[in-house]
TIMAR-549960 format. One line per 5 residues: number of its first residue (from 1); their letters; for each residue x, y, z of C-alpha. Coordinates in Angstrom, 3 decimals. Layout:
BEGIN
NUM	A	X/Y/Z  ...
//
This chain:
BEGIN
1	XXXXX	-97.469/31.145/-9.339  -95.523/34.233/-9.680  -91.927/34.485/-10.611  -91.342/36.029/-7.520  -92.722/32.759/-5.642
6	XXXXX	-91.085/30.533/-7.726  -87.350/32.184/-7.367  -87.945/32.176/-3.315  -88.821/28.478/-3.831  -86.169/27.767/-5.939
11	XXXXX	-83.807/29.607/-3.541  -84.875/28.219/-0.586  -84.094/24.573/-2.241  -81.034/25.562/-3.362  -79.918/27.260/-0.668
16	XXXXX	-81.071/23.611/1.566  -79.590/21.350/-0.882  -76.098/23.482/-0.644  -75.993/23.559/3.775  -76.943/19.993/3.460
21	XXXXX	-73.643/19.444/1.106  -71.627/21.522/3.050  -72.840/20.221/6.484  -71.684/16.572/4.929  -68.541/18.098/3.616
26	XXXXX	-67.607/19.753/6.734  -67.092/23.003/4.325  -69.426/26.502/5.106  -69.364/28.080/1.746  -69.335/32.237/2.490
31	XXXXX	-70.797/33.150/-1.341  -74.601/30.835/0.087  -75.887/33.015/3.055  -78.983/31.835/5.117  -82.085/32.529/3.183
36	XXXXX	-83.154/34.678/7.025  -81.069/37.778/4.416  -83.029/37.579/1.551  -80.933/40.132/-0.283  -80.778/38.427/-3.848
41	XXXXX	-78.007/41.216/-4.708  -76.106/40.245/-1.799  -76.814/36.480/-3.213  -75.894/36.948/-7.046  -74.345/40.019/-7.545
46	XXXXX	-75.820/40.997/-10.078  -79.246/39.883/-12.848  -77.246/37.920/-14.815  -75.994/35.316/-12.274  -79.671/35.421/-11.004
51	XXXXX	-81.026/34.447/-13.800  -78.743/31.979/-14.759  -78.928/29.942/-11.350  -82.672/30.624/-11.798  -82.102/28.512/-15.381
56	XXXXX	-80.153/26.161/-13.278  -83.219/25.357/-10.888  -85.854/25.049/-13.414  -83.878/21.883/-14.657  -82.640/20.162/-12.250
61	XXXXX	-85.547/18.119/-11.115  -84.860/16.518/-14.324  -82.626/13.398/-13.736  -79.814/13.729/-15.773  -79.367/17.310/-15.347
66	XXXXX	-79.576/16.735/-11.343  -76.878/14.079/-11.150  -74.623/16.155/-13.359  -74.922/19.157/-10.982  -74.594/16.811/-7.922
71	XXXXX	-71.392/15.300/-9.379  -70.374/19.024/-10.560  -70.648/19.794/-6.820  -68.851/17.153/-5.597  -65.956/17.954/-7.397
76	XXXXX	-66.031/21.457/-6.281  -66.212/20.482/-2.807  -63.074/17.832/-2.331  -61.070/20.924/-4.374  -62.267/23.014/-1.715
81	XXXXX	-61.538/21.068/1.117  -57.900/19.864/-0.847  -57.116/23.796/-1.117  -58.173/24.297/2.026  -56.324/21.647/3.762
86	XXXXX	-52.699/22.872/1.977  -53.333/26.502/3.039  -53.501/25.124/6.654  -50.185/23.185/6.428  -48.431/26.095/4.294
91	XXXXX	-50.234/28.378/7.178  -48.557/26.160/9.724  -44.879/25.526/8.318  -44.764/29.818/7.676  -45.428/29.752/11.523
96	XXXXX	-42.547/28.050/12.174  -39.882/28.884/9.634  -38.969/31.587/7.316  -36.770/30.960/4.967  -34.297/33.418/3.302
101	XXXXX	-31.599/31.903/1.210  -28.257/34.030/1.156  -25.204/32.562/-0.838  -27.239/29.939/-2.564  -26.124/27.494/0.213
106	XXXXX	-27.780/28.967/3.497  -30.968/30.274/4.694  -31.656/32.236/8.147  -35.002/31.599/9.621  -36.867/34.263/11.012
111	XXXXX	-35.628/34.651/14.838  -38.557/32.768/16.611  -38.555/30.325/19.192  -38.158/26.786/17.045  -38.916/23.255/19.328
116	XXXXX	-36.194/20.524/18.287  -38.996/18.497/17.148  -40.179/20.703/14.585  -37.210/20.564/13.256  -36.809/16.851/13.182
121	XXXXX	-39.555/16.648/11.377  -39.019/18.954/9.001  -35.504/17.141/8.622  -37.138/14.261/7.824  -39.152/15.606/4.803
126	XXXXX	-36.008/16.994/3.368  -34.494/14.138/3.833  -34.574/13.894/-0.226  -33.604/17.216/-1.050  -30.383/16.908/0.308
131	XXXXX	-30.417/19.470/3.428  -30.250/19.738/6.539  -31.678/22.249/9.209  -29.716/23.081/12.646  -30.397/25.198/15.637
136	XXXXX	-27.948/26.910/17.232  -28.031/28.207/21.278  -30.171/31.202/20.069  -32.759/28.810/18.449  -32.220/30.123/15.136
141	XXXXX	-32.202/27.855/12.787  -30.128/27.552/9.416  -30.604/25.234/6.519  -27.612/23.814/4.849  -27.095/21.599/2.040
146	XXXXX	-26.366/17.974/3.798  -22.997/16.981/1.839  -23.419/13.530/-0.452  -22.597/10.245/1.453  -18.501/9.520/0.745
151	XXXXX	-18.534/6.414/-2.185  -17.562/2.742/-0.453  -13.649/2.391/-0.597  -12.264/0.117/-3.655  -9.476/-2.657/-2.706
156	XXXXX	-7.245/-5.221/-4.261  -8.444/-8.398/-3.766  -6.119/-10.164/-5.860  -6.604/-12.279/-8.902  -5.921/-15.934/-10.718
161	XXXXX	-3.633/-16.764/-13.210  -5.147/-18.048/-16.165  -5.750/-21.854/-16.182  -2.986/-23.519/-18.240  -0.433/-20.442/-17.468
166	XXXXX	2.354/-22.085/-17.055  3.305/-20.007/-14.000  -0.106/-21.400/-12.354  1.355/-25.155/-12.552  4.539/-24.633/-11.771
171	XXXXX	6.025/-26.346/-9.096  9.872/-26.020/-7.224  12.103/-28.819/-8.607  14.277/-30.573/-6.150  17.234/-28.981/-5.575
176	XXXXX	20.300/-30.447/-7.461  22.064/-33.130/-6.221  25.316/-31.603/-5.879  27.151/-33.135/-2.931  30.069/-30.914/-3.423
181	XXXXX	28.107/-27.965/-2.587  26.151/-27.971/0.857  25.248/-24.233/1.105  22.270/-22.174/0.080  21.457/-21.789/-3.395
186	XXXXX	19.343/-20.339/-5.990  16.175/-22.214/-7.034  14.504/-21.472/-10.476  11.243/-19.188/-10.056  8.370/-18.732/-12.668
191	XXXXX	8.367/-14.781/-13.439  5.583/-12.953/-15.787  7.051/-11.332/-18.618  7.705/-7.591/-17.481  4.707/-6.546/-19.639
196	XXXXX	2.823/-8.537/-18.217  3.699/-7.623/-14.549  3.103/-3.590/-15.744  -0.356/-4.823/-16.447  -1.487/-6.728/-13.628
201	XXXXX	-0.402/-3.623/-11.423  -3.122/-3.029/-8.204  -4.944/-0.131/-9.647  -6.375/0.216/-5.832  -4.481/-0.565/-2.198
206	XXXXX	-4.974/-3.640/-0.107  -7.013/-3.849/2.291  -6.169/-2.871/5.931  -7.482/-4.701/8.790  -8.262/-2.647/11.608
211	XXXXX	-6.258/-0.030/11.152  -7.331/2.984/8.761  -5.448/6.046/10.151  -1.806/6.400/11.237  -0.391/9.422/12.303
216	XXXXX	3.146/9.632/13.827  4.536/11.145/17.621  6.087/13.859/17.207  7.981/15.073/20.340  10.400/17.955/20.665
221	XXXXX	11.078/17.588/24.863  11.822/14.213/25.038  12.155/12.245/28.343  13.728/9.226/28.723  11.660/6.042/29.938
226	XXXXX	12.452/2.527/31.216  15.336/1.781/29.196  15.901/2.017/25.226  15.111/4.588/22.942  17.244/7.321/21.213
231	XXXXX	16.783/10.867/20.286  15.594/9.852/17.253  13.124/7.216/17.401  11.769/8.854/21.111  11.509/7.134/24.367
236	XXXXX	8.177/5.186/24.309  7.364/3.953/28.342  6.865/0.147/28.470  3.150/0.893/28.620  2.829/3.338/25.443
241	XXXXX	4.529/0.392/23.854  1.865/-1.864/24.987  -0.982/0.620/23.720  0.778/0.360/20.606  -0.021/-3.065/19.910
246	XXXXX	-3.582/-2.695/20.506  -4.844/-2.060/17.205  -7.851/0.397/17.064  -9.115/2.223/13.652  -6.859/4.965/14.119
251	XXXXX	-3.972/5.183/15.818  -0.503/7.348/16.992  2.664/5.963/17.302  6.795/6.452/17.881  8.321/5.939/14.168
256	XXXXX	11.421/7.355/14.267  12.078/11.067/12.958  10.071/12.158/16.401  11.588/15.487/16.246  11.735/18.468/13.010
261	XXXXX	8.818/19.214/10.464  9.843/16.558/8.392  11.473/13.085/7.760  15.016/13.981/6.793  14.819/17.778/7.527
266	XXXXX	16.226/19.067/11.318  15.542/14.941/12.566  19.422/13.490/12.959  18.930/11.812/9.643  19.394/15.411/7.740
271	XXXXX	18.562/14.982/3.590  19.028/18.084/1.323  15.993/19.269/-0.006  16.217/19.002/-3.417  17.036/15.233/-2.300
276	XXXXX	13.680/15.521/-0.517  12.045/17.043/-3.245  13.069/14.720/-5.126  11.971/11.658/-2.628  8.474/13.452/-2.918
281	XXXXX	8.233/12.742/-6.595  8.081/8.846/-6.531  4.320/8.095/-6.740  4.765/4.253/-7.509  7.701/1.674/-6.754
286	XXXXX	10.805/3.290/-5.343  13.857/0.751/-4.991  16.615/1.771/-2.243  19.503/0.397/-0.600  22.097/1.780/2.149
291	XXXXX	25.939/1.971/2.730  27.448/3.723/5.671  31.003/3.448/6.892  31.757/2.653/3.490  30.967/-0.937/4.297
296	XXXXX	29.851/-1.800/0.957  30.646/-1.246/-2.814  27.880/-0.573/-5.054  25.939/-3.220/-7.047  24.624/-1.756/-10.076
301	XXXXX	21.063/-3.458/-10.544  20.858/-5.765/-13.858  18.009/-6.768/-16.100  16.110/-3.815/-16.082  13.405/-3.170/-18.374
306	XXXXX	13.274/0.264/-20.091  9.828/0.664/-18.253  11.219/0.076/-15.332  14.115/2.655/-15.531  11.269/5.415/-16.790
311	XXXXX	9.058/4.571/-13.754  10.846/2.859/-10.670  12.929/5.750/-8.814  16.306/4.297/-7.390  17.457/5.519/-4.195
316	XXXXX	21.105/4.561/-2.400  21.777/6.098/0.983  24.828/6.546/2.049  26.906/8.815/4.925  29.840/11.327/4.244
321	XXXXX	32.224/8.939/4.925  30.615/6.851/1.721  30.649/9.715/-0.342  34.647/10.985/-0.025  35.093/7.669/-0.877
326	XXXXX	33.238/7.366/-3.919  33.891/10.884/-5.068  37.507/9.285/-4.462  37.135/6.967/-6.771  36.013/9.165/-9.550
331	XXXXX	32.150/6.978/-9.504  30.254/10.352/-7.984  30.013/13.425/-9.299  27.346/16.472/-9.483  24.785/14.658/-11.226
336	XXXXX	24.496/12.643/-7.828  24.040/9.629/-9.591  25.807/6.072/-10.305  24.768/4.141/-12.863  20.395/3.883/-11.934
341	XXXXX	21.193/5.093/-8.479  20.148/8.631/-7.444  23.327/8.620/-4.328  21.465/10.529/-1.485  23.934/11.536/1.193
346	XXXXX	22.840/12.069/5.347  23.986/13.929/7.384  23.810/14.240/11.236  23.298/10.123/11.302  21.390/9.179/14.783
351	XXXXX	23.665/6.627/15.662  27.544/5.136/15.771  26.547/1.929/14.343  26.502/1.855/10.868  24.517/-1.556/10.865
356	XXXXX	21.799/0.730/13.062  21.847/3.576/11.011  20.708/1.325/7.813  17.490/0.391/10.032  16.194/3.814/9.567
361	XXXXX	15.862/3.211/5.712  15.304/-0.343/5.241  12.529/0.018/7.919  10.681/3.603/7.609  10.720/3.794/3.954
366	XXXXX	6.966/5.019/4.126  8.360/8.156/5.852  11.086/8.903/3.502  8.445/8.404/0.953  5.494/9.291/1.585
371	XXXXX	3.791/9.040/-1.377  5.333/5.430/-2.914  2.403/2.645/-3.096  5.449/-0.074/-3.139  8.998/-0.198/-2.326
376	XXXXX	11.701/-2.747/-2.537  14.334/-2.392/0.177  18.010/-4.813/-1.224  20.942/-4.365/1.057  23.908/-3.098/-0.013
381	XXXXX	25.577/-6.025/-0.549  23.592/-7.406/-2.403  22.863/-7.152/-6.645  19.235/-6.863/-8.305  19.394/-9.249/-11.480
386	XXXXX	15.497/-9.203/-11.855  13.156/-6.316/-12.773  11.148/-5.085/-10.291  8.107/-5.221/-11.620  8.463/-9.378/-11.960
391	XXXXX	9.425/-9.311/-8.499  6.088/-7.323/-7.044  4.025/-9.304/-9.386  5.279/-12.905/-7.897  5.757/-12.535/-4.180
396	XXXXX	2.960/-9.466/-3.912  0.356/-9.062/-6.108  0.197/-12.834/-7.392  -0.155/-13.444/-3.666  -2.458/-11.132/-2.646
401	XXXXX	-0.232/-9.868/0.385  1.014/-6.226/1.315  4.568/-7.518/3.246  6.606/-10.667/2.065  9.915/-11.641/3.292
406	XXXXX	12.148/-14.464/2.835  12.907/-16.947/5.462  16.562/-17.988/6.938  18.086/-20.639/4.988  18.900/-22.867/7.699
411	XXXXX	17.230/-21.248/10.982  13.549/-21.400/12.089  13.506/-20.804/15.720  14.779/-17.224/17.679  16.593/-19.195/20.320
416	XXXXX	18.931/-20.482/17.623  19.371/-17.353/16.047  20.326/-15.368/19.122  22.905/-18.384/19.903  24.315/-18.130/16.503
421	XXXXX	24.365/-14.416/16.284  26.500/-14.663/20.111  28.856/-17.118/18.246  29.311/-15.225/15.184  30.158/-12.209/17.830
426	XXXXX	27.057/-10.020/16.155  26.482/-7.936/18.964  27.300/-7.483/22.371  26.258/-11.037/24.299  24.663/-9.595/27.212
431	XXXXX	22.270/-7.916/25.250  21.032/-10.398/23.346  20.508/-12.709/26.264  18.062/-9.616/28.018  16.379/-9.013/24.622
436	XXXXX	15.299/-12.884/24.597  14.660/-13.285/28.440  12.577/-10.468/27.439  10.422/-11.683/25.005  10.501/-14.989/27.024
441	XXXXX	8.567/-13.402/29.664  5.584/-12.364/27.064  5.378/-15.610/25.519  7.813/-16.128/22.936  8.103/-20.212/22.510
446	XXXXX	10.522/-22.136/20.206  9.495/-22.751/16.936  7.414/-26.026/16.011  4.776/-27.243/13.933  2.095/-26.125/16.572
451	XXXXX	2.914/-22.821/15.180  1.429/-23.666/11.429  0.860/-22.239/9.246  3.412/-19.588/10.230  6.799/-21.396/8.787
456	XXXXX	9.255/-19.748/10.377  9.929/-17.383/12.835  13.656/-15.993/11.737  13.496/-13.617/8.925  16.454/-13.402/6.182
461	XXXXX	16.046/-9.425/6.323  18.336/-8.542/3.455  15.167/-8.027/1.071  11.819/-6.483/1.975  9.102/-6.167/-0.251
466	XXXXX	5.928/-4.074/0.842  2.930/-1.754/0.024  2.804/1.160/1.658  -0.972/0.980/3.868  -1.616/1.355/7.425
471	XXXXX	-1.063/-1.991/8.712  2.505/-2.451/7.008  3.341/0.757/8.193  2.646/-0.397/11.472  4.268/-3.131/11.358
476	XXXXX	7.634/-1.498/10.245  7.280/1.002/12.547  7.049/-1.205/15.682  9.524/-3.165/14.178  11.651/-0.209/13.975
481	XXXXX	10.669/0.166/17.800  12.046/-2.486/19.288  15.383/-2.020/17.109  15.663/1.360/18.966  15.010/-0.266/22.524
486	XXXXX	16.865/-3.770/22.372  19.778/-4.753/19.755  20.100/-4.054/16.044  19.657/-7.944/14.948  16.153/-7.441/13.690
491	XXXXX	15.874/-10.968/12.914  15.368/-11.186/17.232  12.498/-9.293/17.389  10.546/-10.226/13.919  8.427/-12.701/15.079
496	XXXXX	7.230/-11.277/18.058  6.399/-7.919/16.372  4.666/-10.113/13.720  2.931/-12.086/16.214  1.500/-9.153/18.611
501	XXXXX	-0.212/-7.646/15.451  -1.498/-11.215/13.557  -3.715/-11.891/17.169  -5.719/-8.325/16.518  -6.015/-8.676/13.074
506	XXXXX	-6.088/-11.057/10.060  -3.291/-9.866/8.639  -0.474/-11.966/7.294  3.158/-11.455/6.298  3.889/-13.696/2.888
511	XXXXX	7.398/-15.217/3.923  8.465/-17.306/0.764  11.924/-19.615/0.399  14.869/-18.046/0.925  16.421/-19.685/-2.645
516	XXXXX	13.846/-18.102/-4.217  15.319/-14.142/-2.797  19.033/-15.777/-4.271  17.135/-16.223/-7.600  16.674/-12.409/-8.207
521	XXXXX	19.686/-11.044/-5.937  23.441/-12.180/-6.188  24.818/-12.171/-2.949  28.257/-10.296/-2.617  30.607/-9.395/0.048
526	XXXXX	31.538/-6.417/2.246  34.277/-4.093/1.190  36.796/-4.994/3.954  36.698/-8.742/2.457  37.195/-7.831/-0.665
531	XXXXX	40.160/-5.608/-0.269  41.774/-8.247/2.022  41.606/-11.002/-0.365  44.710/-11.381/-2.370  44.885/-10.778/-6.063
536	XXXXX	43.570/-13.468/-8.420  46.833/-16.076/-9.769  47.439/-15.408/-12.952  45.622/-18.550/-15.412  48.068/-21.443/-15.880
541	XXXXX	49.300/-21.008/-19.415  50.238/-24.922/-20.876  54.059/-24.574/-21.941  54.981/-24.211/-25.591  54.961/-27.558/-27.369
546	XXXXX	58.678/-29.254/-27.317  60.206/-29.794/-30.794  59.558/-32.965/-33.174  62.414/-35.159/-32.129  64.171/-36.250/-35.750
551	XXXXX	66.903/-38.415/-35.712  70.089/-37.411/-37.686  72.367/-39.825/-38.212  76.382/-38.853/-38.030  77.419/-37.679/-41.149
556	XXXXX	79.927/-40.969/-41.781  76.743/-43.143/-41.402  74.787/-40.804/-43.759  77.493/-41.206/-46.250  77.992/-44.704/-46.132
561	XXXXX	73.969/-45.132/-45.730  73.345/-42.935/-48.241  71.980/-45.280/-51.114  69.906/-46.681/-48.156  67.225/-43.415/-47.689
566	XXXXX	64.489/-45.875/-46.833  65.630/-47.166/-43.661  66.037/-43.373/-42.555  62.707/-42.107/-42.942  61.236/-45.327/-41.090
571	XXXXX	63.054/-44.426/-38.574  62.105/-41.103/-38.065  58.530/-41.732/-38.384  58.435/-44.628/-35.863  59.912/-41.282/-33.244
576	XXXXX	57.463/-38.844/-34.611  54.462/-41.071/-33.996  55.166/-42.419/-30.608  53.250/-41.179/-28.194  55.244/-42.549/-25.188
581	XXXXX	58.125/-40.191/-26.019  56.686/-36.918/-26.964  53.124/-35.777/-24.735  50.460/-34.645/-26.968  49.235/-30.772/-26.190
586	XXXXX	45.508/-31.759/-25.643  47.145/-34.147/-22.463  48.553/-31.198/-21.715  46.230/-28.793/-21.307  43.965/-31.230/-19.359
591	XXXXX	46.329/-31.269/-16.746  46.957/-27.397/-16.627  43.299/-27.134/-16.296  42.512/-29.198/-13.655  45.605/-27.315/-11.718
596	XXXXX	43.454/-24.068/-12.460  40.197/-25.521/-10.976  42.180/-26.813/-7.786  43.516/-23.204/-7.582  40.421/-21.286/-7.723
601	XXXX	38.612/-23.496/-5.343  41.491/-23.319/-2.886  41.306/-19.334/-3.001  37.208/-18.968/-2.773
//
């Protein structure tokens, strides 16, 4: 057998064994020709790689050596078909898209005609790699970078005292059984220390049912509706006060200051700005009160930690009127400040009524500012004794609330508060009777049990403590609302303002005892009371002890009695130590007190 034989033998297997492989494989390999070309150069290249494959084929009918090259084949072919198979897909993906990446952030494909689905799918494998490809009306599509999912909102949820803390136990004692005294009174109330309070502090807001965004109407062509309203708080229609109290995730709504580019700049309730600026700066609690008319004289808070005067911003509102009056007394000067209170002076007030102009701040203090988390409204009447910080801690964030109010002292029900506020000559009779019939005709009821757990529906409104989120700010502003349309006696229209927003949500106002507000303010009295009352008496001094009666005899007796000394000095001290002749100064003074006491009473 020549060579020559014996390489076209060895070819020809080879050659058969290799299309049997590749017909198996589904893979034609180009470099293995059918043996119909018998050009070995074509074949090998060259004499070495013939001789080496001829090297090849005189061992492989050997057993070992065969399965090796079989295996060594196998291999060769899945990498084949694996290369093969990726130059297809890259193939297919540069058929649809070309990207080039400009600003490190986008990437124009080449201008062909893209199918949505393509690009779906291709959406979906970068689904990872945080992008995102779009098409626009010229099918040219853009790859972005798809922006990281927002992180889940943190709340307050609240928190426990510790067990044993004595605040946790404590319980309201009875109230005193004074019978001489048949008003309202203080009751004690279990405060943590101030550090304490500091510490416990919401690092995160409360939670807001419902209601995420609230924006504000701002209108500067106003139109009068059905009746109500004023030029500052707008004229909402009966209906757009019905949308209001549908509560959706984000809302629009009348809240005062409807006109101007700002809450207390060009809206009828005109700040300075370097008040405003100012009122921009409190970022925490912010503490404020109101006189107008010069109604009031003002209570300078008490008890205030250090912390709390470095922190807590103190804001008192008054009118011009207010201000000639204290600058009259010599209490205001330029530093604009009395005592802890920063005085802030309006101008351009949107109403007559005093009473109605201190709605504006007691109820839209999360538009004056905007960027407190809490805020403490007192009246003006009225004196803080109590840090702050105590009093968020125990009616707030012990409770896990965002509004809390105390109730009336002695009235429950609306009815009986309009009647008494009719009596007492509060406001103009007529109205009150249409704001009732009013909310009559929605469904307001008298109060009862069937309303539990809801205690009360009459609101003491001298103190109002609140966080500043959505659904408060709601609330205040449709509060504020139905001040504008109906009468200024916001105790009227509490409830049903409370009401209207507790059936949407599960939201809840925290209305605590009303001896517990007269625990941590001192009620006073308005100005014109004060200056009417008559000066003090002056105290009952006891009169000046009389002189120790000693008897003198005449001088004939003293002569003639003279030997006898002994019989006058029993004499005199049977006068000097008989009570029933001279009054002691301790009886006295018992009796001048008592007069005093009688006195005092009679004046208060």
């Amino acid at each position: 057998m020549t060579s020559g034989s014996l390489g076209q033998r060895s070819s020809s297997y080879g050659s058969l064994l290799q299309h049997q492989q590749q017909q198996q494989n589904g893979v034609f390999l180009q470099s293995t020709p059918p043996i119909a070309s018998r050009k070995p150069a074509k074949v090998f290249g060259n004499k070495e790689k013939e001789n080496l494959f001829m090297w090849i084929f005189k061992f492989v009918h050997r057993k070992k050596v065969g399965m090796m090259f079989l295996c060594l084949v196998s291999i060769a072919a899945m990498l084949w078909v694996l290369y093969v198979g990726k130059g297809e897909v890259t193939q297919e993906v540069h058929n649809v898209q070309s990207l080039d990446f400009k600003n490190n952030s986008i990437a124009d494909l080449s201008p062909m005609s893209v199918d949505e689905d393509t690009v779906n799918a291709i959406n979906s494998s970068l689904a990872n790699h945080e992008m995102k490809i779009t098409l626009n009306d010229d099918k040219i599509a853009t790859i972005v970078p798809e922006p990281p999912p927002p992180p889940l909102p943190v709340y307050f949820t609240g928190y426990n005292l510790p067990k044993g803390h004595p605040c946790e136990t404590f319980t309201m004692p009875p109230p005193p059984a004074d019978k001489k005294r048949t008003g309202p009174r203080p009751c004690p109330v279990c405060y943590l220390p101030v550090e304490e309070a500091i510490a416990l502090m919401p690092k995160a807001p409360s939670y807001s049912p419902v209601l995420q965004n609230l924006t504000y109407v701002h209108e500067e062509n106003l139109t009068k509706s059905e009746f109500g309203g004023s030029e500052f708080g707008g004229y909402p229609s009966l209906k757009q006060r019905l949308e209001s109290y549908d509560i959706k995730e984000s809302m629009s709504v009348h809240c005062g200051f409807v006109r101007g580019d700002k809450p207390g700049r060009d809206t009828k309730f005109d700040i300075d700005d370097s008040d405003l600026f100012e009122m921009d700066k409190c970022r925490g609690v912010v503490v404020a009160s109101a006189i107008f008319g010069a109604y009031d004289l003002i209570q300078q808070p008490k008890n205030i930690s250090e912390a709390a005067k470095k922190t807590i911003c103190f804001f008192m509102f008054v009118d011009e009127e207010t201000a000639t009056f204290l600058r009259n007394s010599s209490d205001l000067d330029d530093t604009k400040r009395i005592g802890l209170w920063r005085i802030v002076v309006v101008r351009n007030l949107p109403y007559t009524d005093p009473r109605r102009n201190g709605k504006v701040p007691k109820l839209l203090l999360h538009r004056l500012f905007p960027n407190a988390r809490y805020s403490l409204w007192v009246d003006g009447k009225l004196e803080l004794v109590v840090d702050p910080y105590q009093i968020l801690e125990r009616f707030l964030w012990r409770k896990n609330a965002s509004f809390a109010i105390s109730r009336h002292y002695k009235r429950f029900d609306v009815f009986e508060e309009a009647e008494a506020n009719k009596a007492a000559s509060k406001y103009d009779n007529a109205s009150i009777d249409f704001q009732v019939n009013f909310y009559k005709a929605e469904g307001l009821t008298p109060y009862s049990e069937a309303k539990l757990p809801i205690r009360s529906d009459v609101p003491e409104g001298c103190v109002v403590i609140r966080e500043h989120i959505p659904i408060s700010n709601l609330f205040t502003c449709l509060w504020f609302n139905e001040v504008d349309r109906f009468t200024s006696r916001d105790q009227l229209s509490f409830s049903t303002v409370r009401d209207k927003i507790t059936s949407k949500t599960n939201w809840t106002i925290h209305m605590f005892w009303d001896c517990q507000r007269r625990n941590f303010v001192v009620q006073g009295y308005h100005r014109d009371i004060l200056e009417h009352w008559p000066p003090p008496p002056p105290p009952l001094l006891p009169p000046p002890p009389a002189p120790l009666a000693v008897f003198v005899p005449p001088p004939s007796t003293l002569v003639d009695e003279t030997p006898n000394a002994s019989a006058l000095e029993t004499s005199v001290e049977r006068i000097v130590s008989n009570p029933t002749k001279i009054p002691s100064p301790r009886r006295r003074r018992r009796f001048g007190s008592r007069r005093h006491r009688k006195a005092v009473a009679g004046t208060s």
